[in-house]
C-alpha positions in Angstrom: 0.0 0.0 0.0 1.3 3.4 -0.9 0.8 6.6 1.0 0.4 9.6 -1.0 2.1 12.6 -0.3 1.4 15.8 -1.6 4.9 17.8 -0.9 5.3 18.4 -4.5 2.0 20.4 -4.9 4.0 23.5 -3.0 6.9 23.3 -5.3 5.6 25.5 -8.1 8.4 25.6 -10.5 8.8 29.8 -11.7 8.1 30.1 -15.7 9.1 33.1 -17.3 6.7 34.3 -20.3 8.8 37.2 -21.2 11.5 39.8 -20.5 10.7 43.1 -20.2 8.0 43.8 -22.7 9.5 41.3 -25.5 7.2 37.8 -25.1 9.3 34.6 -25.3 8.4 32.1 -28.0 8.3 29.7 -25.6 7.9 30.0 -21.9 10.8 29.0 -20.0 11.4 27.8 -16.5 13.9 29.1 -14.8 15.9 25.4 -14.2 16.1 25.9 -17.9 17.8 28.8 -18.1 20.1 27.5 -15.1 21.0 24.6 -17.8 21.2 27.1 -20.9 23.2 29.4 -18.8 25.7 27.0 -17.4 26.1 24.8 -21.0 27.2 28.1 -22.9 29.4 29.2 -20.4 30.9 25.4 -20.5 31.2 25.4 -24.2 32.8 29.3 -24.0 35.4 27.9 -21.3 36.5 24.6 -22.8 35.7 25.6 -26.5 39.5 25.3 -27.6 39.6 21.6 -25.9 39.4 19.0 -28.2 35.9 17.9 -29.2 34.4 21.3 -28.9 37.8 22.4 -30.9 36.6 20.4 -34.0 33.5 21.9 -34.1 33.7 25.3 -36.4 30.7 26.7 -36.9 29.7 29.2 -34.0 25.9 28.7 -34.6 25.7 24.7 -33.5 29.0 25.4 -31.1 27.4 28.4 -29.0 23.5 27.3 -29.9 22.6 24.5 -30.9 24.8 22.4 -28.2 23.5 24.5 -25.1 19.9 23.9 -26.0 20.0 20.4 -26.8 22.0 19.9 -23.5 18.9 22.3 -22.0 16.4 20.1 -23.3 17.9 16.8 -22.7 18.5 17.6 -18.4 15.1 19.0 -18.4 13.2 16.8 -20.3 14.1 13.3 -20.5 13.9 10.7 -17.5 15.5 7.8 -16.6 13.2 5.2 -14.6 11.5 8.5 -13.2 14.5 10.6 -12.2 16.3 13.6 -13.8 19.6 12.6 -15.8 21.5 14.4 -13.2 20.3 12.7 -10.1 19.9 9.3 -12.3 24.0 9.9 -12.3 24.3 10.5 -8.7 22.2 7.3 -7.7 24.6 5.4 -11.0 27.7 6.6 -9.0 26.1 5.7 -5.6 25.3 2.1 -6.4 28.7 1.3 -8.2 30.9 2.3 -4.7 28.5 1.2 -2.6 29.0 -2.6 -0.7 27.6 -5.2 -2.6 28.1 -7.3 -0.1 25.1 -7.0 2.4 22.2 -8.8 4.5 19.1 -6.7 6.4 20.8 -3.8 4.7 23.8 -4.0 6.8 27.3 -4.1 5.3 28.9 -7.8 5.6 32.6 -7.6 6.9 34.3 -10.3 4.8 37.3 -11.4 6.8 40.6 -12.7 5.6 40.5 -16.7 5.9 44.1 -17.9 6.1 44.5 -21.5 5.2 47.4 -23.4 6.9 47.0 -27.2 5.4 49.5 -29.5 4.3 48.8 -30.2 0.2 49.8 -33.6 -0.5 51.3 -33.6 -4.4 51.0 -37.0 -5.8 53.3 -38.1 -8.5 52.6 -40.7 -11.1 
């Protein structure tokens, strides 16, 4: 049996319709332009670094790549998360102990063996 909760009714993400008195095309939220914002200024830092480097046309390198990137964090889902919180539960599991019962952490100890092996020759 689940019990609902309704915490995420209160989280009413901002959208902004325009800026100023020029209307957007779209309305964007304002996680988006966090993404759009922080992509650019990625692609302006490392743009001389090898795979941005190869790219020479300023329209896809300085567009194109930030609002794909925007779209892709704020769009897609992977098994119901965000990509960016899918990573940090990836990253979690793979250092975590595998090793566990009741959800406690098993402590494998070290099991020397000390018996005499008998090699038989034919």
């Amino acid at each position: 049996m689940k019990i609902k909760a309704y915490t995420n009714i209160w989280r009413i993400e901002g959208i902004l319709y325009s800026i100023y008195d020029v209307e957007l095309p779209l309305p964007v939220t304002y996680t988006q332009i966090g993404y759009g914002l922080s992509s650019l200024l990625f692609t302006i830092m490392f743009g001389d670094i090898f795979p941005l480097s190869l790219i020479t046309n300023y329209f896809i390198k300085y567009f194109v790549i930030p609002v794909a990137f925007t779209w892709f964090m704020s769009k897609k889902t992977f098994d119901g998360k965000k990509p960016y919180k899918f990573l940090i539960s990836w990253v979690k599991y793979k250092f975590r102990n595998k090793f566990t019962t009741k959800s406690r952490d098993i402590k494998l100890k070290n099991i020397v063996v000390d018996y005499e092996i008998t090699v038989l020759n034919n």
